[in-house]
C-alpha positions as CSV (number, residue, x, y, z in Angstrom):
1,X,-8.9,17.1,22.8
2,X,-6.1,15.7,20.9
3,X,-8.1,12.3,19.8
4,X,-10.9,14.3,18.9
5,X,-8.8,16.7,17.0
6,X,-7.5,13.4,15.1
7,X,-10.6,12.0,14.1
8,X,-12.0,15.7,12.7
9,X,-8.6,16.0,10.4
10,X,-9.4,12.3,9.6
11,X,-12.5,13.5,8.1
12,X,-10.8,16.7,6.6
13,X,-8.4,14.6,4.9
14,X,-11.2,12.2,3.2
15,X,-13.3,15.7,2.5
16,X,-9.9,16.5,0.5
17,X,-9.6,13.1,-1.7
18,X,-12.7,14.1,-2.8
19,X,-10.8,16.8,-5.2
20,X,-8.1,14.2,-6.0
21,X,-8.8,14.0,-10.0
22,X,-9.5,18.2,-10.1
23,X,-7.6,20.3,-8.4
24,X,-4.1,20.7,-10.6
25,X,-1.8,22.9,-10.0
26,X,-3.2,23.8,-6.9
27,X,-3.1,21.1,-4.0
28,X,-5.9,18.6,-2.7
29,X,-7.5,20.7,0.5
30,X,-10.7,19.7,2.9
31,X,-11.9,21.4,5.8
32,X,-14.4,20.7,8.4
33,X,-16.2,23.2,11.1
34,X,-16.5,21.4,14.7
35,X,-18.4,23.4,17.4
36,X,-19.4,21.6,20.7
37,X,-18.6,18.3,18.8
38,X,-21.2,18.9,16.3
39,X,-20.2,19.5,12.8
40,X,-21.5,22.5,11.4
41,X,-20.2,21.9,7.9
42,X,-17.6,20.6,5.7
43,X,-16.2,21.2,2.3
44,X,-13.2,20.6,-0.2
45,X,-11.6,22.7,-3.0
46,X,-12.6,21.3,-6.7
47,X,-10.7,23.1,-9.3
48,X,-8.6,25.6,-10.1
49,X,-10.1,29.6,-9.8
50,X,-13.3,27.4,-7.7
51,X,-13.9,28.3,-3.9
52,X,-11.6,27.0,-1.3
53,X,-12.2,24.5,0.8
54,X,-12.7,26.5,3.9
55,X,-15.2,29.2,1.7
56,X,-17.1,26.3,0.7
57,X,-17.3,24.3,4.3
58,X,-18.4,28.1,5.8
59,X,-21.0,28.1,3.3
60,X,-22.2,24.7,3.6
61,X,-22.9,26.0,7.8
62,X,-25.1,28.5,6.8
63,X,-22.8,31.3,7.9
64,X,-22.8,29.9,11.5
65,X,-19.8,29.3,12.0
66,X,-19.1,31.8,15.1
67,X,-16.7,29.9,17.9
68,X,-16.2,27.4,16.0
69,X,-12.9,25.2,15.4
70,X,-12.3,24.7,11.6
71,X,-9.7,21.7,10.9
72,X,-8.4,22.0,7.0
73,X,-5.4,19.9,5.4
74,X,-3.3,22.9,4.4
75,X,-2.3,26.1,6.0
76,X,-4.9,28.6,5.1
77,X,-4.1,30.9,3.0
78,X,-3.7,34.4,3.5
79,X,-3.6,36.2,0.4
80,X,-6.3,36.9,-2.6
81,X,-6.1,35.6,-5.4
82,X,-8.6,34.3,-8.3
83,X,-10.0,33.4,-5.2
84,X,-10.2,35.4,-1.2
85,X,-7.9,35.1,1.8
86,X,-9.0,32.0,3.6
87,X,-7.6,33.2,6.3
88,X,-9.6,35.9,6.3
89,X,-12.9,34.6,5.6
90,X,-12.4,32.2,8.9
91,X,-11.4,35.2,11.1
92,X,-14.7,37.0,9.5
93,X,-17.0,34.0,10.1
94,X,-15.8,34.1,13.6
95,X,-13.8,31.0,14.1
96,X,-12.1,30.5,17.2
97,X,-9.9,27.4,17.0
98,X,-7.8,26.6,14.0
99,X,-6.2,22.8,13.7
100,X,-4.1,22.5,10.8
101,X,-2.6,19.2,9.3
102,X,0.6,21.2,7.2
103,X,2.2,24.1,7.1
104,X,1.8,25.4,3.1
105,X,5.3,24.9,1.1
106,X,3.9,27.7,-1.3
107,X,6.7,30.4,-0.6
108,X,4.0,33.2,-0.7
109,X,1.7,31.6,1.7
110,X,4.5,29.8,4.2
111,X,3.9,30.5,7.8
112,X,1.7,33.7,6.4
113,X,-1.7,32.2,6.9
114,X,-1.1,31.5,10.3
115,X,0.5,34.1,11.4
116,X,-2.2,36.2,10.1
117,X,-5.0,34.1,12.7
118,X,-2.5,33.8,15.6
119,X,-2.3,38.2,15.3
120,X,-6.5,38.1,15.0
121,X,-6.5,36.0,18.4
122,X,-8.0,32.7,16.5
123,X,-6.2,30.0,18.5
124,X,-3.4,27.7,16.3
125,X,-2.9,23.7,16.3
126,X,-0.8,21.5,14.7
127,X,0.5,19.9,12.6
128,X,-2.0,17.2,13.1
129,X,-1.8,14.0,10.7
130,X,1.3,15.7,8.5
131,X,2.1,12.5,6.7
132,X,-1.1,11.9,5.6
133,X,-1.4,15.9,4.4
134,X,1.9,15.5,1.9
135,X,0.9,12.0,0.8
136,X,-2.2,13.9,-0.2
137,X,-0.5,15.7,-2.8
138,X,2.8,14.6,-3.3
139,X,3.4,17.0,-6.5
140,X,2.5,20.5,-4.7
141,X,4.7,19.7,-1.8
142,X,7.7,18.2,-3.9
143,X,7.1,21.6,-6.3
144,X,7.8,23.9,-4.2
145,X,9.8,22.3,-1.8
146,X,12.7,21.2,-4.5
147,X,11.2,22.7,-7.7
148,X,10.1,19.4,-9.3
149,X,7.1,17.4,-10.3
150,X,6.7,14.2,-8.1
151,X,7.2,11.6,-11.0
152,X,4.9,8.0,-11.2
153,X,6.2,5.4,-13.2
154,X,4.2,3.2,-14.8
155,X,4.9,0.0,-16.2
156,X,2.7,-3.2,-17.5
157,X,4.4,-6.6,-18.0
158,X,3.9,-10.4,-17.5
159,X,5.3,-12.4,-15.1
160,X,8.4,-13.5,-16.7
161,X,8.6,-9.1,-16.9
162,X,8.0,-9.1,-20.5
163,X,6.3,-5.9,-22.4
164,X,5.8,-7.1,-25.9
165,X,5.6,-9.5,-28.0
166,X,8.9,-9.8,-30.6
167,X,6.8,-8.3,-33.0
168,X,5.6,-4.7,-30.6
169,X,2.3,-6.7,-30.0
170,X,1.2,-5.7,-26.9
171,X,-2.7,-5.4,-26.3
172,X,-3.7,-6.4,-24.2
173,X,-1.2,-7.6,-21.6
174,X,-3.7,-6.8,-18.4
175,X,-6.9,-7.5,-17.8
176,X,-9.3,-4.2,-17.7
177,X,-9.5,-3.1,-14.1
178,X,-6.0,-2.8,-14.4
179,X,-6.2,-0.9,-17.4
180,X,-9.5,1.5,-15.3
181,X,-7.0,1.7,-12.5
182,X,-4.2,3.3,-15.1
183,X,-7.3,5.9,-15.8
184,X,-6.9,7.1,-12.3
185,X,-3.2,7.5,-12.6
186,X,-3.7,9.5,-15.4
187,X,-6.7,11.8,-13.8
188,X,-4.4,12.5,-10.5
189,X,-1.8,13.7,-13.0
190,X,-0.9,17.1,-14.0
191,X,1.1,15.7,-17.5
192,X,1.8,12.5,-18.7
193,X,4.9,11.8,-20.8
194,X,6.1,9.3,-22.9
195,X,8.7,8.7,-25.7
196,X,8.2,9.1,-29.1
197,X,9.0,5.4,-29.5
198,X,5.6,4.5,-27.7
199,X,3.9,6.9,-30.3
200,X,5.3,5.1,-33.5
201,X,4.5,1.9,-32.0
202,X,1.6,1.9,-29.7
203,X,-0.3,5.7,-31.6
204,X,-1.6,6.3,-28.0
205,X,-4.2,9.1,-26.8
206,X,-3.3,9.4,-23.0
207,X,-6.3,11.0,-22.4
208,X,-8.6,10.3,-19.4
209,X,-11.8,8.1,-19.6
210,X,-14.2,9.1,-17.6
211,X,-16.2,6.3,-17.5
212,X,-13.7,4.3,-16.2
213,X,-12.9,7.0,-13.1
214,X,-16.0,5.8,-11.2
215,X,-16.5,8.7,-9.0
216,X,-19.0,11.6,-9.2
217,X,-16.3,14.2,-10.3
218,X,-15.4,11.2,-13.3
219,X,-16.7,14.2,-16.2
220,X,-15.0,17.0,-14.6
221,X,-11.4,14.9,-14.9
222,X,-12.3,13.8,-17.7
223,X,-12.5,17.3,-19.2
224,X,-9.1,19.1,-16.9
225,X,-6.4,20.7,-19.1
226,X,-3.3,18.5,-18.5
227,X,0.0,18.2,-20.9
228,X,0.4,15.1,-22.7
229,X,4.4,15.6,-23.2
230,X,6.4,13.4,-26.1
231,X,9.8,13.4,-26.2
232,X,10.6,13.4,-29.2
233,X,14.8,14.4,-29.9
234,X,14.6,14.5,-33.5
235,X,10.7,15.1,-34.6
236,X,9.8,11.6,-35.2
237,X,6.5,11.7,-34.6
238,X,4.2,10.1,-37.3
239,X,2.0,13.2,-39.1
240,X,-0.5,10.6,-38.4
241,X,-0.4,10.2,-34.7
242,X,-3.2,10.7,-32.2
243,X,-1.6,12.6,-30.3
244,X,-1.2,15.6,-33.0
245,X,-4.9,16.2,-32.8
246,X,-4.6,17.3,-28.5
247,X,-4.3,21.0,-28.3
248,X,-2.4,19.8,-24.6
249,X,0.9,18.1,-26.7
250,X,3.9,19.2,-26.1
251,X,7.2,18.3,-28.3
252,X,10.0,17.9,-26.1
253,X,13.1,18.0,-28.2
254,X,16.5,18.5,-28.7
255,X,16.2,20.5,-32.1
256,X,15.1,23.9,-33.3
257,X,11.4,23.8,-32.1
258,X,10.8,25.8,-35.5
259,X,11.3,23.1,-37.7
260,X,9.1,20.1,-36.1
261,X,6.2,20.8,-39.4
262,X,3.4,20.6,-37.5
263,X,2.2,24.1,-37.0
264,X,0.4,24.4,-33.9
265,X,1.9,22.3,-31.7
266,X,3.7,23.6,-29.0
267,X,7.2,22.7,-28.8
268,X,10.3,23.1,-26.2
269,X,13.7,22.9,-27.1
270,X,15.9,20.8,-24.3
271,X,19.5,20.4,-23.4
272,X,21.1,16.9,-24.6
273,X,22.6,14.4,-22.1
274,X,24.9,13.5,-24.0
275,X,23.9,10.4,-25.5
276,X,21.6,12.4,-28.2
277,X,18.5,11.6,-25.5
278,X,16.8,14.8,-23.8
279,X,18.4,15.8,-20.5
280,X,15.4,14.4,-18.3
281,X,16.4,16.6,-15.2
282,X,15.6,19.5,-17.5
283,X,12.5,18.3,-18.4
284,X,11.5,18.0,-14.9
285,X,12.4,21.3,-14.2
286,X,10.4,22.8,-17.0
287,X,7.6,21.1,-16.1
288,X,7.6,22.3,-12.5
289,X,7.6,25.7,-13.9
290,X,4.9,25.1,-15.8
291,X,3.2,24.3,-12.5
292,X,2.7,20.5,-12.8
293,X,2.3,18.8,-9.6
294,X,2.3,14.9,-10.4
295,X,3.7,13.8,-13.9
296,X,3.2,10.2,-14.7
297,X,5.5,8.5,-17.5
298,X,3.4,6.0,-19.7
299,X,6.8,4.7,-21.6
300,X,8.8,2.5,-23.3
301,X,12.0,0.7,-22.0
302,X,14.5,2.9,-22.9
303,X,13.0,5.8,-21.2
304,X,11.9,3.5,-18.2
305,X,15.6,2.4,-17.3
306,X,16.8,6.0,-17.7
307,X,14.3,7.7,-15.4
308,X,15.2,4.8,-12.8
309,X,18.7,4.5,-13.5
310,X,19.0,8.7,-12.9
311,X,17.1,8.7,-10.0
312,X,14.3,10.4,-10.8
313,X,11.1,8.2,-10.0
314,X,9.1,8.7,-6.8
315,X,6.8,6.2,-7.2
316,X,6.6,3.1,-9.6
317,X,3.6,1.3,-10.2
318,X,4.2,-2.0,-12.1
319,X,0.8,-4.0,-13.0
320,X,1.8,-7.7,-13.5
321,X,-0.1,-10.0,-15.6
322,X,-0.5,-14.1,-15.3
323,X,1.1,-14.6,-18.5
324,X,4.2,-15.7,-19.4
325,X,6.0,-14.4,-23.1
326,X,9.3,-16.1,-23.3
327,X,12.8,-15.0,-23.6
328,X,11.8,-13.4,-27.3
329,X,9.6,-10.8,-26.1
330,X,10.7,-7.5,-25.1
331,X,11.6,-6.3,-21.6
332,X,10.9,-4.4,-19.1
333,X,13.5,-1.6,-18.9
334,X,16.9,-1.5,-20.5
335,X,19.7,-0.1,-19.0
336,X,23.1,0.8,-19.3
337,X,25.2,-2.1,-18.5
338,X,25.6,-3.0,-14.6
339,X,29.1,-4.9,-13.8
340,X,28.3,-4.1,-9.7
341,X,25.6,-5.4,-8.0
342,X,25.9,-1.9,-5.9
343,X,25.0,0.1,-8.9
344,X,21.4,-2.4,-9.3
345,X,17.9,0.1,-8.6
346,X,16.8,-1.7,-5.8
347,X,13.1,-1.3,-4.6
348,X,11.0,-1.1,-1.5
349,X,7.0,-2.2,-1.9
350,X,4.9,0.1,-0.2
351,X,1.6,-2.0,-2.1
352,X,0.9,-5.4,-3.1
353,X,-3.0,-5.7,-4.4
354,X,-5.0,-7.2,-6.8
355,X,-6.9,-6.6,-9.3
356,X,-9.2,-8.9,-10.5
357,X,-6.7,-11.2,-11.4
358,X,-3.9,-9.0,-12.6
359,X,-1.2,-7.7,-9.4
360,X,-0.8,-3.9,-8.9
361,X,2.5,-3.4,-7.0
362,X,3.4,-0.2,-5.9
363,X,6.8,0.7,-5.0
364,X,9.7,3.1,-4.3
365,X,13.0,3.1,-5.1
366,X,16.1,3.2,-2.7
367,X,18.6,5.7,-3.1
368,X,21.8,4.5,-4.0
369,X,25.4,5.7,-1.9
């Protein structure tokens, strides 16, 4: 039982990728109906306010699902919302047997959904593949577990770890499918933020491509709601930027969000650190509450050292080209000056790969004492 229970979530867990690019806020789920080692049906959850993925896999049996085991990613839930009590419909439909791979975080939902089938007499296992479940969607479980976004750093440079050239130029330091594989970063992510730096020099759009996403949901991400932050301390931004045009900007900054002159932009106004830069903890924290799951920071290197020097990235993602720039060009990150070899980020690769002649590394950072 337990090695076929394995191999069903296994195929939950791919039924939930499917929604990787779509589901925001609400967490990547996949569900598959087992009965007698047949599969009845399968399904995943697409987009906010859209069936869950148990209501669609129940639909996709042709409402045979009596006796069946269903195995879904996520605790099911067990109240109504936009959408019906999962748990519900699987006690309705008759299921017997209910594998799980996490318990939900969601404070409303924790430990409620299964409660609610144990009491209805539908058997309860798990947690079954519970790494893999919270790898799935990093950002819901870090939300409401701590009350901020999971944060993905990414970073482009050549092998001598330059950015830019002396003089900002910097297009195109990768090669394209490194530059398609930042269009999936940026479709897995609730916000992306950079500094207002990167807008004066770069006039960026952030938004998603769908023709470089590749997948059959590729015009769906393309066209999900998801901020494009700028901080922006002082309300530098160019009245000619890009950006300016994306009913999804938000201003971060540290003045009287009245005053920015650009009507129709919506505008925070964050605590200082100190140093006349945004408090970025802040920012974190009001981005959670504005129910963003995974936020990735597209940035210069002032804003890169701070988020790495403060502890705050999850997950960096550093695409390194075969070019080398020389000691004029600019760098990577800049930090505050380090006189301990203690006080140095230090990393730990979880990724090496490459792509098509550029190297995508993917790593984490080590907390420091």
């Amino acid at each position: 039982m337990a090695n076929s229970d394995e191999y069903y979530m296994s195929l939950a867990l791919r039924e939930a990728e499917k929604g990787m690019y779509t589901t925001h806020p609400n967490p990547r789920v996949g569900c598959v109906l087992v009965r007698n080692d047949e599969i009845l049906g399968s399904g995943f959850h697409l987009q906010t306010g859209s069936a869950h993925a148990e209501a669609n896999a129940l639909r996709n049996t042709g409402d045979d699902a009596k006796g069946a085991t269903a195995y879904v990613t996520l605790e099911p839930c067990s109240f109504e919302g936009r959408t019906p009590s999962c748990s519900e419909a699987l006690i309705d439909a008759g299921v017997t047997r209910v594998v799980y791979a996490m318990a939900d975080p969601h404070p409303k939902n924790r430990g409620a959904g299964l409660k609610k089938l144990c009491d209805s007499g539908v058997e309860v296992s798990g947690p079954v593949f519970e790494e893999s479940a919270r790898r799935l969607n990093p950002g819901y479980v870090k939300r409401f577990e701590v009350g901020l976004p999971f944060v993905r750093l990414k970073l482009a440079m050549s092998l001598d770890g330059k950015t830019a050239l002396s003089n900002g130029q910097s297009q195109w330091i990768t090669g394209r499918a490194a530059r398609k594989d930042v269009q999936r970063l940026r479709a897995r992510s609730s916000a992306v933020v950079t500094g207002v730096q990167t807008v004066v020099d770069d006039d960026p759009a952030l938004t998603v491509r769908a023709e470089d996403l590749d997948t059959r949901e590729a015009t769906l991400a393309s066209e999900i709601e998801r901020k494009i932050v700028v901080l922006d301390p002082n309300f530098r931004i160019p009245a000619s930027a890009k950006l300016l045009a994306d009913p999804n900007l938000l201003l971060a900054t540290l003045s009287d969000p009245t005053d920015s002159g650009h009507p129709g932009v919506e505008r925070i106004q964050l605590p200082e650190d100190g140093n006349r830069r945004i408090e970025l903890n802040a920012l974190l924290k009001e981005l959670a509450q504005r129910d963003c799951n995974e936020v990735l920071f597209e940035c210069g290197a002032t804003l890169a050292g701070s988020l790495l020097q403060q502890q705050h990235v999850d997950e960096l993602i550093i695409y390194v080209a075969p070019k080398l720039m020389g000691d004029k060009a600019r760098s990577l990150v800049d930090f505050t000056e380090l006189t301990d070899m203690n006080d140095v980020p230090e990393l730990v690769f979880t990724d090496v790969r490459n792509l098509d002649g550029d190297i995508r590394i993917t790593a984490k950072l080590k907390k420091l004492n």
